[in-house]
Residue, then its C-alpha position, 0 to 999 in steps of 0.5 A: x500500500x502507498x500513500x499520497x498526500x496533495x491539495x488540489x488549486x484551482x476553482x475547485x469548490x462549490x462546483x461538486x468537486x470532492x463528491x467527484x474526488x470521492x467518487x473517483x476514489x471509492x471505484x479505484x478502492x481507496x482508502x483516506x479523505x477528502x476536505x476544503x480549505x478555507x484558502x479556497x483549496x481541496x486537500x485529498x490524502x489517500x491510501x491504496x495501490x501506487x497505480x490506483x493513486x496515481x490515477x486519483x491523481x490524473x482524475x484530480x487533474x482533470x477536474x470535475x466538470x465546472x471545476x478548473x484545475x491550476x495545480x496540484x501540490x504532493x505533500x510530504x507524507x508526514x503531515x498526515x495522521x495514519x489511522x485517518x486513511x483507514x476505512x472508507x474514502x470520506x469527506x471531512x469537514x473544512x479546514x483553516x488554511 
């Protein structure tokens, strides 16, 4: 199992975009979460098969249909608590920047 940690930038909120990112997660068997940040950023921390993440992460990439994606920036892994990424892809709630 690998881990990746990212946030997604961009006009990414209020246009159905972590249902997309979960959506996408739920079918590619991934474990972790997904929230909005306040600074208007989408922060997605996944756990699964290297293939299946790096696919979450193309998909990201593309966005969801109104999104617009600028960047999205990998974070070190060490800024994620572990045991969150167990279980079932969630959505969590929003966060300060």
């Amino acid at each position: 199992m690998e881990t990746v940690h990212f946030f997604v930038e961009g006009h990414v909120q209020g246009v159905g975009f972590r249902h997309y990112v979960m959506k996408r997660a739920f079918a590619l068997r991934l474990s972790g979460w997904v929230r909005n940040v306040r600074d208007g950023r989408v922060e997605v921390a996944a756990r699964g098969e290297a293939s299946h993440l790096i696919d979450l992460i193309n998909a990201c990439r593309n966005g969801s249909l109104f999104s617009s994606v600028s960047d999205i920036k990998i974070m070190p892994l060490s800024t994620v608590e572990p045991s969150i990424l167990e279980g079932h892809f969630q959505q969590l709630p929003t966060i300060d920047a």
